[in-house]
C-alpha positions as CSV (number, residue, x, y, z in Angstrom):
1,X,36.1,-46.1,-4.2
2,X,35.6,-42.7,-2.8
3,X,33.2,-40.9,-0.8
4,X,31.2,-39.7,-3.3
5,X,30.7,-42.7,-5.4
6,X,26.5,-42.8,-6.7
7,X,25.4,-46.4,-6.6
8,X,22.5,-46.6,-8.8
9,X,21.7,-50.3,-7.0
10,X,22.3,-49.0,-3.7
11,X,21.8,-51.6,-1.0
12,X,20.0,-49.1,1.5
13,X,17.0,-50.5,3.1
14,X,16.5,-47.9,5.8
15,X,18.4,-43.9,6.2
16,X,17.9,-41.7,8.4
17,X,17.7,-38.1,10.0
18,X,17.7,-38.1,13.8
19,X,17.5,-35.0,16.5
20,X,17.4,-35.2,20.0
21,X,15.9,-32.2,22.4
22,X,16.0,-31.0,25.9
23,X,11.9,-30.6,26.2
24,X,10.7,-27.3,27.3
25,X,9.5,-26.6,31.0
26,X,6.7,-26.0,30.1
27,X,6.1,-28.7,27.5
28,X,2.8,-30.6,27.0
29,X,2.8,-34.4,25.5
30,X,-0.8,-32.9,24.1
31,X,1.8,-30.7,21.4
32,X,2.6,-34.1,19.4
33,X,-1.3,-34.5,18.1
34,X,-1.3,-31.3,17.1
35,X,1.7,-31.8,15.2
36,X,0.4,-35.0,13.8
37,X,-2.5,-33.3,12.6
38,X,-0.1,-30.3,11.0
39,X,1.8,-33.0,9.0
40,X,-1.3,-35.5,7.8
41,X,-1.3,-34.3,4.6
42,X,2.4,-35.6,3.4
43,X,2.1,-38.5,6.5
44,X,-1.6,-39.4,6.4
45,X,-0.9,-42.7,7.8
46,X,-0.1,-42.5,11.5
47,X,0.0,-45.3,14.3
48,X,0.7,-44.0,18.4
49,X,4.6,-44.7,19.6
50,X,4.1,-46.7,22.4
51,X,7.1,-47.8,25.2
52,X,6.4,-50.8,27.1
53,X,8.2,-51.5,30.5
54,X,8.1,-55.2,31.8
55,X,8.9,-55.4,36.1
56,X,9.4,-58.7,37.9
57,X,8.2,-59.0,41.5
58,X,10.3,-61.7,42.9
59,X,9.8,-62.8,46.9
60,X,10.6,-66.2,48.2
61,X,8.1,-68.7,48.2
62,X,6.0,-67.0,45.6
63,X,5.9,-67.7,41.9
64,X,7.4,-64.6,40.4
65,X,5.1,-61.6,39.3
66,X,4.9,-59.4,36.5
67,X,3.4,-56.5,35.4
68,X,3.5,-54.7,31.8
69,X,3.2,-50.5,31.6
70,X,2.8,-49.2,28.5
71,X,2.9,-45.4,27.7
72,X,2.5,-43.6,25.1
73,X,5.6,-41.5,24.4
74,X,4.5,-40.1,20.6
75,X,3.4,-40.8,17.0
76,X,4.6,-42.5,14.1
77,X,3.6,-41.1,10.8
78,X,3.9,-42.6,7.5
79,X,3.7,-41.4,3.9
80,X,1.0,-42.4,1.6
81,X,3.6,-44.3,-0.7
82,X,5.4,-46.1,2.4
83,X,8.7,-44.7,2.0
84,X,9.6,-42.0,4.5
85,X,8.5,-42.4,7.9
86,X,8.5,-39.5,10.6
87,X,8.8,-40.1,14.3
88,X,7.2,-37.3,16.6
89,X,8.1,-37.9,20.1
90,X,8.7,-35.4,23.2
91,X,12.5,-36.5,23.2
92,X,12.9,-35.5,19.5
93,X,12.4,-36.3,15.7
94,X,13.4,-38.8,13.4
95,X,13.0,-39.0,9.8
96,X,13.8,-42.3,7.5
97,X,13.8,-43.3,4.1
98,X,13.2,-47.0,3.3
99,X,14.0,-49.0,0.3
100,X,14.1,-48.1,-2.8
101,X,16.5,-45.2,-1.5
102,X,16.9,-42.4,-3.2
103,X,19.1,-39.8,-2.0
104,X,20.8,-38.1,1.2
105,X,20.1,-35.0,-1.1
106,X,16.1,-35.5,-0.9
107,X,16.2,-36.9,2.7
108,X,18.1,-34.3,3.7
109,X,16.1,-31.5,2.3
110,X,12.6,-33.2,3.9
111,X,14.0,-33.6,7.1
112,X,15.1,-29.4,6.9
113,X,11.3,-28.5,5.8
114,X,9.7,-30.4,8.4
115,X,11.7,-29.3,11.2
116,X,10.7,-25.9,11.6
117,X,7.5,-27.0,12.0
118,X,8.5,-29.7,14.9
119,X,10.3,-26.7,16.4
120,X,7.0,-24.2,15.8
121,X,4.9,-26.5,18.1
122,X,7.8,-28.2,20.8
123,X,9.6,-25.0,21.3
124,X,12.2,-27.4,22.8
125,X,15.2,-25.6,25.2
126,X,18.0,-27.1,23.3
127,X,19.3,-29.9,20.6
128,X,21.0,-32.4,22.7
129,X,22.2,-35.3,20.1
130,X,22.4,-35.5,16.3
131,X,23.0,-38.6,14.3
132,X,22.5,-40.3,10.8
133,X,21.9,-43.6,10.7
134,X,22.2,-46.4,7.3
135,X,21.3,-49.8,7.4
136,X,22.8,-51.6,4.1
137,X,21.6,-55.5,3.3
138,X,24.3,-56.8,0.9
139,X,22.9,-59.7,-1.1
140,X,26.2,-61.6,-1.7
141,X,26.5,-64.6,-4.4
142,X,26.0,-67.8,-2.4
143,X,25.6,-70.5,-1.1
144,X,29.3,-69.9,-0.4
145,X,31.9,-67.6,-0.3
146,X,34.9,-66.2,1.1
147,X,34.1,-63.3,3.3
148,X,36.9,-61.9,2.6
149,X,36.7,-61.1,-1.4
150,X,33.6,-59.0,-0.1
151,X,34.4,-57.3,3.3
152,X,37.4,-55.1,4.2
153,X,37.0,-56.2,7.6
154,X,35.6,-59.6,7.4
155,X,35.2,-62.3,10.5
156,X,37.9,-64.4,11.5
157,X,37.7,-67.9,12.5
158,X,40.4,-69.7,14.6
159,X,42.7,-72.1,12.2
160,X,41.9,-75.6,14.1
161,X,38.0,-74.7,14.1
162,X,36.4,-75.6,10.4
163,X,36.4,-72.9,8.2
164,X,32.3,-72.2,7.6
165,X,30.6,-69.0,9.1
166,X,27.0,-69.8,10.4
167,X,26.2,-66.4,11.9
168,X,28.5,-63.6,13.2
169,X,28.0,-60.0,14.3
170,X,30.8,-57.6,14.8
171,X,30.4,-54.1,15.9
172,X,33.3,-51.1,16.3
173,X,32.8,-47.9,17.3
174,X,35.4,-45.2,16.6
175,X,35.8,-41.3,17.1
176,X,36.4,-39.1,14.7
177,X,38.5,-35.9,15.7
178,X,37.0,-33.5,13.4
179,X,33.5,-33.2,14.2
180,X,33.8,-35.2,17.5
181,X,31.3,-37.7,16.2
182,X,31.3,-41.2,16.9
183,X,31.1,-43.7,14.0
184,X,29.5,-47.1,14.9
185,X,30.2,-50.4,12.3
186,X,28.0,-53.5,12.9
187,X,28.0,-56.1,10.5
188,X,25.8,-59.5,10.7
189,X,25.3,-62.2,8.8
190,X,21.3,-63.0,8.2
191,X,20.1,-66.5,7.1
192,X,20.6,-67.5,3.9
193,X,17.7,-66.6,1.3
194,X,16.8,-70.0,-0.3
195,X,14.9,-68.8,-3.2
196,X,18.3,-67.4,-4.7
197,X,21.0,-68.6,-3.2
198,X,22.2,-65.2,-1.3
199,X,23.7,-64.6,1.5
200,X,22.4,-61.8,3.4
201,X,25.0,-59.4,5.2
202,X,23.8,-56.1,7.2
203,X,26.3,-53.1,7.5
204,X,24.6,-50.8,9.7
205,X,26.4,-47.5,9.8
206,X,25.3,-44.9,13.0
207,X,27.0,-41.4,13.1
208,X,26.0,-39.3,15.6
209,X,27.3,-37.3,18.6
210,X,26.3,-35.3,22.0
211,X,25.8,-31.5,21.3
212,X,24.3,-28.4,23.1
213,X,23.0,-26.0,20.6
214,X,20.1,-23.2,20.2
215,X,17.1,-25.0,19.1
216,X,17.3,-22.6,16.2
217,X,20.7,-22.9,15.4
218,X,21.9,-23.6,12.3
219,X,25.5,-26.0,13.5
220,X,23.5,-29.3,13.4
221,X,22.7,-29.0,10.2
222,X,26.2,-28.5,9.0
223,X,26.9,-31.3,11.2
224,X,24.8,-33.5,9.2
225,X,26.1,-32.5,6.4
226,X,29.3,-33.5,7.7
227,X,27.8,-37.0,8.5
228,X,26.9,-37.6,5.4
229,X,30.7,-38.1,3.8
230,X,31.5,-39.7,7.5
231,X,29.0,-42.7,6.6
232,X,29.8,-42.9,3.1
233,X,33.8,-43.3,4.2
234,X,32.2,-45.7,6.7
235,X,30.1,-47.8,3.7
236,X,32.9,-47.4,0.9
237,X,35.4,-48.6,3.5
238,X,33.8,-51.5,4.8
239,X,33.6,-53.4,1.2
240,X,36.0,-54.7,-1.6
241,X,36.0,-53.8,-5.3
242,X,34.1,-56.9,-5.8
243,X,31.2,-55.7,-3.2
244,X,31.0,-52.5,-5.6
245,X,30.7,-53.8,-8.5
246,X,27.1,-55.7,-7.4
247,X,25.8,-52.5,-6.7
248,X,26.5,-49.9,-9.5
């Protein structure tokens, strides 16, 4: 397995493009409709990015209170088809590509032509953070199997305890000298899917690292491009032969 290995059954439900800003001074939340209304023609489908905060009052004798703010902190654009989706908030831009996956290639080169635009209307002081993010689901040959003839890095259980997994997440985050990104490794097992017999494991792969660069520089792209063979080391590393041959 290398880096570069094509998988024309790819188990990729969700990648994506993500870039952090420092906002402007001078910045107005108002920006992100007009930017919505710039991009309705590829992403006519768009739905406001709300973040909700929940506070607890608590004082003796009283029955606690709580109050819910919600705010809205962007937009969340959609293709016509359903496949790429496009995140517009003050803090940044996201751009994913959901199932069926086609290439970093073609996510890659949407993510490049929308940003100018993004940039055109934000006008943001600085990219703070770039990442890549993959979320795999492997449908593995059930009911039951030996985790191990499918996971490099498969869980463990304790010898006395009985040898059947329920659930399990693991997660690992390591650092990567070269580009000074952080690669993050978390694997979960999801209930089993009755109507075949699978068993459902994630491997969700996040690159990403902390940066201070020119909005218009070019050195975050290059980064990215460097992601890109990061998370595929990531993927390719993280299953056996056996795992591959499923999805080719």
């Amino acid at each position: 397995m290398t880096s570069d290995t094509h998988l024309s059954n790819a188990p990729i439900v969700e990648g994506l493009v993500d870039i952090r800003i420092k906002p402007s001074d001078d910045f107005k939340p108002e920006a992100l409709g007009a930017l919505r209304d710039l991009f309705k023609e590829r992403y006519p489908i768009h739905k406001e990015a709300l973040q909700v905060q929940a506070n607890f009052e608590f004082k003796e004798g009283e029955n606690p209170r709580q109050s819910v703010v919600s705010q809205k902190v962007g937009y969340r654009l959609e293709s016509a088809d359903g496949r790429y989706v496009l995140q517009l908030q003050h803090g940044g831009f996201t751009l994913s590509r959901l199932k069926p996956y086609e290439t970093w290639d073609t996510l890659f080169e949407e993510a490049k032509r929308l940003w100018p635009i993004y940039l055109s209307v934000t006008k943001p002081a600085a990219v703070t953070r770039v990442a890549t993010r993959y979320i795999n689901r492997l449908e593995l040959p059930g009911p039951r199997l030996d985790f191990d003839d499918y996971l490099a890095a498969p869980p463990t259980i304790p010898k006395p305890l009985p040898q059947v997994i329920s659930e399990f997440v693991t997660r690992i985050s390591v650092f990567e000298e070269k580009t000074g990104a952080s690669i993050v490794i978390t694997q979960a097992l999801e209930p089993l899917n009755p109507a075949n017999n699978a068993v459902p494991v994630i491997i969700d792969i996040d690159v990403f690292k902390e940066v201070a660069f020119p909005a218009d520089s070019e050195e975050y792209w290059q980064l990215l491009s460097e992601f890109r063979y990061l998370k595929n080391k990531a993927f390719f590393g993280s299953i056996t032969d056996r795992t591959l041959e499923l999805f080719k």
